[in-house]
C-alpha positions in Angstrom: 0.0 0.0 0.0 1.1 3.3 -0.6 -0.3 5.9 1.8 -0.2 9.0 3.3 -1.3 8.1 6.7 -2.4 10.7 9.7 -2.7 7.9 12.3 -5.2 7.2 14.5 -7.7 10.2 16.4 -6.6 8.6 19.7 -7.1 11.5 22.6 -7.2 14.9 20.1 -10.2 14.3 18.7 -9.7 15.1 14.8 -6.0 15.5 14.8 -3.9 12.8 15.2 -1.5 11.0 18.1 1.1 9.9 16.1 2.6 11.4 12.6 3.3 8.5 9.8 4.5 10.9 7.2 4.5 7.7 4.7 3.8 4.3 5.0 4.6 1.5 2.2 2.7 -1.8 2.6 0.8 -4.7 1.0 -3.0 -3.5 -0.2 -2.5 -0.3 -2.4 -2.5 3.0 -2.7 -5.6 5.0 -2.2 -6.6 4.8 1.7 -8.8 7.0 4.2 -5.9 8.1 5.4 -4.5 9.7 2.6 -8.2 11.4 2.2 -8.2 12.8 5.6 -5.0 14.6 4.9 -6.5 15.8 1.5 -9.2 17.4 3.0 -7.4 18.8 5.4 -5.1 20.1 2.7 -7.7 21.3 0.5 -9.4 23.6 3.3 -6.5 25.5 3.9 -5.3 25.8 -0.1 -7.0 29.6 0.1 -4.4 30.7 2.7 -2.5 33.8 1.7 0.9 32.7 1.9 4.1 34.0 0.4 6.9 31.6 -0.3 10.0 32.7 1.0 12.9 32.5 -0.9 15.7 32.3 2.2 17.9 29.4 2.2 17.6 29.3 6.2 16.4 26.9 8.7 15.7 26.8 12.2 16.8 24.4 15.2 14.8 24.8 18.0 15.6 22.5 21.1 12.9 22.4 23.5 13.0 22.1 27.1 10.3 20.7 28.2 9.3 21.5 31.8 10.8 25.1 32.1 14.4 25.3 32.7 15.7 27.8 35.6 16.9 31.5 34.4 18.3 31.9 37.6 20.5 28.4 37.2 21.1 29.0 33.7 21.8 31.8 32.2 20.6 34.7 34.6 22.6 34.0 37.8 21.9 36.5 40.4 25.2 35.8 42.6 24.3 38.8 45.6 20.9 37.6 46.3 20.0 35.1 49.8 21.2 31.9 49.3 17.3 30.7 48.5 17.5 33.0 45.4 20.6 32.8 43.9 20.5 28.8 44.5 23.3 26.0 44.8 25.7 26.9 41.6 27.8 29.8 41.1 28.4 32.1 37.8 31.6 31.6 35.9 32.8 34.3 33.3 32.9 33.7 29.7 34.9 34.4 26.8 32.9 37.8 26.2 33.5 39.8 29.0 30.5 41.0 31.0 28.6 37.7 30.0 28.5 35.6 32.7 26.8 32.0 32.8 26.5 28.8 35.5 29.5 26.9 36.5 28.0 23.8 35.2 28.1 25.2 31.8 32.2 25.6 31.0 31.7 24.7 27.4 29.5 27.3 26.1 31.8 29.6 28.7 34.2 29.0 25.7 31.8 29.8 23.2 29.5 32.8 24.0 30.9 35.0 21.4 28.7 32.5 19.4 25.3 32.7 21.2 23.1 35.8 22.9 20.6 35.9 25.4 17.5 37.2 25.9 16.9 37.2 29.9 13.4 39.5 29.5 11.3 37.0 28.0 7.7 36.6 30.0 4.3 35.7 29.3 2.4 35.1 32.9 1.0 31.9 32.5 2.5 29.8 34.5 0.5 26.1 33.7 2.9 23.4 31.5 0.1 23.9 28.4 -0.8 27.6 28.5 2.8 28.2 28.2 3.8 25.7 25.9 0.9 27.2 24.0 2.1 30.6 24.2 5.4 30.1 23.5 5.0 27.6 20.3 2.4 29.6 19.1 2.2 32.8 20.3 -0.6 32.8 21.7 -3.1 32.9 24.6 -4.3 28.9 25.2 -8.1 28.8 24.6 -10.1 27.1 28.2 -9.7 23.7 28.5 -8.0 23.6 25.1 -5.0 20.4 25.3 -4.7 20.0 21.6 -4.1 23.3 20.2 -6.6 25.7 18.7 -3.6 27.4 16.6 -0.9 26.0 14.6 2.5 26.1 15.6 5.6 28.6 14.6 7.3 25.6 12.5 4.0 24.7 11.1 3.3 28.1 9.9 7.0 28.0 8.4 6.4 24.9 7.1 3.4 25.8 5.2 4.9 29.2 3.7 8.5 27.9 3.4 8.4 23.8 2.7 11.8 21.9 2.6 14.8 23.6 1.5 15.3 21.2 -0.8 12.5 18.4 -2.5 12.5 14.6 -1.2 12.3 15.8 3.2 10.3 17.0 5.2 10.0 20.8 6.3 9.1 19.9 10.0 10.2 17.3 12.4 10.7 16.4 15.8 13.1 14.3 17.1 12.3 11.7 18.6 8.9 13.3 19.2 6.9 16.4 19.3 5.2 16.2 22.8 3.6 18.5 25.3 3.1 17.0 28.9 0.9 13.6 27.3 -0.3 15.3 24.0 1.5 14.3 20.9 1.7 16.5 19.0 0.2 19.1 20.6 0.8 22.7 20.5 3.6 21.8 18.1 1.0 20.9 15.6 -0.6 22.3 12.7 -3.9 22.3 14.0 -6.6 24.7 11.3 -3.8 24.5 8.6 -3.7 20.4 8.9 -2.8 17.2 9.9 0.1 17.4 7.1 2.0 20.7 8.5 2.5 18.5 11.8 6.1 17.6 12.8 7.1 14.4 11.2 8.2 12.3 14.2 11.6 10.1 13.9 9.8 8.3 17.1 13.5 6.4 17.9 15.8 7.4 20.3 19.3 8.4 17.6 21.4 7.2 20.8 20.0 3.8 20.4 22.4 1.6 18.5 19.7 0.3 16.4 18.0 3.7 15.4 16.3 3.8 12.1 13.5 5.8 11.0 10.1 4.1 9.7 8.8 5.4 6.4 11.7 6.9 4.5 12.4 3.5 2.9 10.5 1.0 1.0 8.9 -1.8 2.9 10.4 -5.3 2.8 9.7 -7.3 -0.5 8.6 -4.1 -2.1 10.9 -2.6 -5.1 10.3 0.4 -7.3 9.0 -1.6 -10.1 5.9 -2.7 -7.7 5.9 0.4 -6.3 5.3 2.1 -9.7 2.8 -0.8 -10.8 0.7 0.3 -8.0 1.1 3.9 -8.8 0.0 3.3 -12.3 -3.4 1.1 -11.2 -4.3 3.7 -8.8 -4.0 6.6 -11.6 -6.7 4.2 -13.6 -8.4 3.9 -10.7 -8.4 7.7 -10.2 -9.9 8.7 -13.4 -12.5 6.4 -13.2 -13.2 8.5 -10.0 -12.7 11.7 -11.5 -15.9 11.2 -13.6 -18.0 11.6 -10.3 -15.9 13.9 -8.6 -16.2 18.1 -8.6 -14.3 18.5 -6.1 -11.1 19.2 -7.1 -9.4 16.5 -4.8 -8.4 13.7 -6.8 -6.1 16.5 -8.0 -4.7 17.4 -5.0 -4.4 13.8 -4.2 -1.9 13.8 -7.4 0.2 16.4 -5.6 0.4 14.3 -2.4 1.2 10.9 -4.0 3.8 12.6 -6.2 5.9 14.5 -3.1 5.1 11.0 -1.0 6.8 8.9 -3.8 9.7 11.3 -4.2 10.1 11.2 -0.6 10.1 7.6 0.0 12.0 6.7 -3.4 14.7 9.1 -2.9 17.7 8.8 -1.3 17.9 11.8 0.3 15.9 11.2 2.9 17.8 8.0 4.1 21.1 9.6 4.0 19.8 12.3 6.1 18.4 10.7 8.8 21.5 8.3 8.8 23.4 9.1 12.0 25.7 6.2 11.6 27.5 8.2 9.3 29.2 11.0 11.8 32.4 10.4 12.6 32.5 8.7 16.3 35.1 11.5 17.4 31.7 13.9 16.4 29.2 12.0 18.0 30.8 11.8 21.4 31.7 15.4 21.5 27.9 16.3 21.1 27.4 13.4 23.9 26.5 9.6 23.9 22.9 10.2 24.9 19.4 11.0 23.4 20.0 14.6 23.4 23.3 15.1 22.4 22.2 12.5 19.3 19.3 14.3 18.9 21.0 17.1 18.3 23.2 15.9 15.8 20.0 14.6 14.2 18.8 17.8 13.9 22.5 19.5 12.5 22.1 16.5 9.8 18.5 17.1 8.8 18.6 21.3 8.4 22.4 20.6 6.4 20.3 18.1 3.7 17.2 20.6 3.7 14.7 20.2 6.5 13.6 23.7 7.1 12.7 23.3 11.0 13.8 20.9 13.3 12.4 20.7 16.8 14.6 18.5 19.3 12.2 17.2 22.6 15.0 17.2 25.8 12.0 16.8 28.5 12.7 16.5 32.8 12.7 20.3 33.6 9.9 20.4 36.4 12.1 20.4 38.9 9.7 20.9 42.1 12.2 19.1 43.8 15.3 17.1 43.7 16.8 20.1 41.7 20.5 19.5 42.2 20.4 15.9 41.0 18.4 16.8 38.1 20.6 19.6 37.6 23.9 17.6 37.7 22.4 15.2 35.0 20.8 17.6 32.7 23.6 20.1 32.1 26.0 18.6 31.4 24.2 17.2 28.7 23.0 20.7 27.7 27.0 21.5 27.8 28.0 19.0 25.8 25.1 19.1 22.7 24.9 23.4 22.5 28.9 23.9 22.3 29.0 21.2 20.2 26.1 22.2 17.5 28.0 26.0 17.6 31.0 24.4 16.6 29.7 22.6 13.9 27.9 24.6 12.5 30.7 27.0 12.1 33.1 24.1 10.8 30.4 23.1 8.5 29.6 26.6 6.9 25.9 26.5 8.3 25.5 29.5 11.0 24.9 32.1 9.2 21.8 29.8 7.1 20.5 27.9 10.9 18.9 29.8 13.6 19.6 27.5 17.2 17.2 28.5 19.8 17.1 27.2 23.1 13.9 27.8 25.4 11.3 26.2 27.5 7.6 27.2 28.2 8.9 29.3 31.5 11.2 29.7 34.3 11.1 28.2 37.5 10.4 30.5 41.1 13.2 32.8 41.9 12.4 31.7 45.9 13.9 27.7 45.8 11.1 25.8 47.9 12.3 23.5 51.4 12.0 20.4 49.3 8.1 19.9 51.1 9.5 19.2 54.5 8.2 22.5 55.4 11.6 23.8 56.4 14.6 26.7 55.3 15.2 26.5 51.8 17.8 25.0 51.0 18.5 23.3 54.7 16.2 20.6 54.4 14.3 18.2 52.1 15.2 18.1 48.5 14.3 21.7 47.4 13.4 22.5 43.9 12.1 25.4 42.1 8.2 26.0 41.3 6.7 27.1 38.1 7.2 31.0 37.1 6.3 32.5 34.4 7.5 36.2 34.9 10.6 35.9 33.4 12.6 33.5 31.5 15.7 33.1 29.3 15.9 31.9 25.6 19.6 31.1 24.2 19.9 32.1 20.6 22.8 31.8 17.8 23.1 31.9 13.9 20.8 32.7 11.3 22.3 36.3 11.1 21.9 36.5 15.2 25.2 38.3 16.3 27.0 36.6 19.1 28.3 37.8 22.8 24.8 39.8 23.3 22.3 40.1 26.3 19.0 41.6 25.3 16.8 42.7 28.3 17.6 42.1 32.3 15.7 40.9 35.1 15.4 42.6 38.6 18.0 41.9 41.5 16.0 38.7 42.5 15.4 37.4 38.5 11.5 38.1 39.6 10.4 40.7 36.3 12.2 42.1 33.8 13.4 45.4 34.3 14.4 46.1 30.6 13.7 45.6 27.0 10.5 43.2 28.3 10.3 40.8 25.3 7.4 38.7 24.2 6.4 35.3 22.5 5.4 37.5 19.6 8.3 39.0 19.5 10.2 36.0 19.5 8.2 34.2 16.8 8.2 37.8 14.3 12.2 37.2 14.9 11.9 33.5 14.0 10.2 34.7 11.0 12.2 37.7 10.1 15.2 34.7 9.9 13.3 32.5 7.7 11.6 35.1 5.4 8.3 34.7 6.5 5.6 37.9 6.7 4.4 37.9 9.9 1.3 39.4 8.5 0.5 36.4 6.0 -2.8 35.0 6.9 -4.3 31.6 7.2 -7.9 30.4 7.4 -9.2 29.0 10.9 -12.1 26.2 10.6 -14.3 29.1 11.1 -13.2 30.6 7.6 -12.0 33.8 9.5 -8.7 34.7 8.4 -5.9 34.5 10.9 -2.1 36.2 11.1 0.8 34.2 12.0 1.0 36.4 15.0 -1.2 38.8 15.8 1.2 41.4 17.6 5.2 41.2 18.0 8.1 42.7 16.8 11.6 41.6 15.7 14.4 41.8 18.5 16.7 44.2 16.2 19.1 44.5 19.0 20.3 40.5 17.8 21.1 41.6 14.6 
């Protein structure tokens, strides 16, 4: 069978739980699932959109759980011991820029990355700032799914792959939010086919392959094309009965699904194996430093927007363990992707950002054992929303900049507030997409990508 497949409705009620860009198997072609991403397609053909004509692409790895400012990247050294937490700053090669101890790799590279330390949005729950952050925008009551389409499925949809036979949009190994998949990373009104296409393997593993960028077993090209040729028979019998206008969509589809799984481009791409091993352990033998790679791989071959899922960031409690195991990986996968993009020719074409949904409390908690912070239990931070950091490099970004700052305790910014619209109108200044371009909503009521926001000029 050759199918463009959406999954199954599972928990989002007509999106979908798992993205299967392609599928080859035994029954032929023409399926429901393939019709369901038609239609989806076909509602949203009378978007304004304006192809942009950049050769860029954006990385964005995703923290899921909201990362510490104050632990990170916005250390505030002179505050009470509950505030300014268990690590201490450590200067880096641009002097003024200082970042935690547990980060000495990207000490050695912050000519290469800025920070924005002003970055707020006040909602403070896992999926109204998830929401907000991936798409800009206020999460509608009760709403789990996503109402709005996503930053990289907007770019997606204007943009497409930087170059025929991948993807645009893809997560690795999936795009989550809490238990939703996909989620607010979706593309929600514009359609099951501007989701993320999900490598759903851990690139650490020793075994990792991606499903649906190859032909099945037993199946060659020359089945493969007899089956293409009996369903165009079977299509304009079809055609005779249909006003639509879909069976001629569905011509577009099969032809970018057969390119897609008959080329080799794909394969090669998603072919970690091929790194050098001195590569793959400086970026870190786990998920995220793999993932990482993954994602360095996929925008280098032509995948316009790469998302990379490093979750464990609620850190209520237990935050020096977690700490201890997560940044080091952090170190390891962000000094490493700087570096390679600049050996590789890429940073000026791929924007990196780094970011989470929000910050944690600038008060650490007594670990629920109702005690001093830090004297008792196994304190943590809460969930804070006020202010928040977001690490950014390439894509024309200068390096060794801090836009914005936070007050003495990291509570509020106290300059150059910056917004989720601002940082998605930046995304989109990189990637040569009009902010202002349009897209219908299942209500037919035309829609902006964002609806206020403005670029950060001082990164540029």
């Amino acid at each position: 069978m050759f199918r463009i497949s959406a999954g199954s409705p599972g928990n989002y009620g007509d999106a979908v739980t798992r993205r299967t860009f392609v599928q080859i198997g035994v029954a032929g072609m023409a399926s429901v699932g393939l019709s369901s991403v038609l239609k989806a397609r076909a509602e949203n053909e009378t978007a304004t959109a304006v192809q942009s004509k950049k050769d860029t692409s954006v990385i964005l790895l995703w923290l899921d759980g909201g990362p510490s400012h104050l632990d990170l990247y916005d250390m505030k050294p002179e505050a009470p011991a509950e505030i300014r937490g268990i690590w201490r700053p450590i200067k880096t090669n641009v002097p003024g820029i200082e970042i935690c101890e547990m980060l000495p790799l990207q000490a050695k590279v912050a000519d290469r990355f800025s920070l924005i330390r002003s970055l707020h949005h006040g909602d403070s729950d896992h999926l109204g700032g998830s929401h907000l952050v991936l798409t800009s925008r206020d999460r509608p009551t009760g709403d789990t799914i996503g109402q709005n389409p996503s930053i990289g499925s907007i770019a997606a949809k204007v943009c497409g792959p930087r170059r025929p036979g991948l993807p645009p949009y893809v997560a690795i190994p999936e795009a989550r939010v809490n238990d939703f998949r996909p989620g607010f990373f979706g593309g929600n009104y514009l359609g099951p086919q501007y989701h993320p296409f999900e490598t759903g393997s851990d690139p650490n593993g020793a075994n990792f392959k991606v499903n649906n960028v190859r032909l099945a077993d037993g199946l060659t090209i020359t089945r493969l094309e007899d089956r293409r040729y009996l369903l165009m028979h079977l299509d304009r019998l079809r055609r005779e009965v249909d006003a639509s206008g879909g069976l001629d969509a569905m011509d577009r589809f099969q032809s970018q699904a057969y390119q897609f799984v008959t080329s080799s481009v794909a394969n090669k791409a998603f072919d970690i194996g091929a790194e050098p091993d001195a590569l793959r352990d400086r970026y870190g033998r786990n998920t995220w430093g793999q993932s990482t790679l993954l994602a360095r791989r996929l925008v280098e071959a032509g995948c316009m927007f790469v998302t990379v899922h490093m979750g464990g960031w609620d850190q209520h409690w237990d935050l020096q363990p977690s700490m201890e195991t997560h940044l080091p990986k952090i170190d390891m996968a962000v000094s490493s992707l700087l570096q390679d993009l600049s050996d590789s020719g890429l940073s000026e074409k791929v924007l990196v950002v780094m970011c989470g949904e929000f910050s944690r409390t600038p008060r650490m908690n007594d670990g629920g054992n109702g005690g001093p912070p830090l004297s008792v239990g196994k304190p943590g931070r809460d969930h804070w929303a006020d202010a928040m950091f977001v690490l950014v490099a390439g894509g024309g970004v200068k390096g060794g900049r801090v836009v914005g700052a936070t007050d003495r305790h990291g509570e509020r910014p106290k300059e150059r507030p910056v917004t989720p619209g601002d940082l998605h109108a930046t995304i989109y200044h990189v990637l040569g997409v009009d902010p202002s371009t349009c897209f219908l909503n299942r209500s037919g009521r035309p829609v902006p990508a964002i609806d206020s926001g403005t670029i950060i000029s001082e990164l540029f």
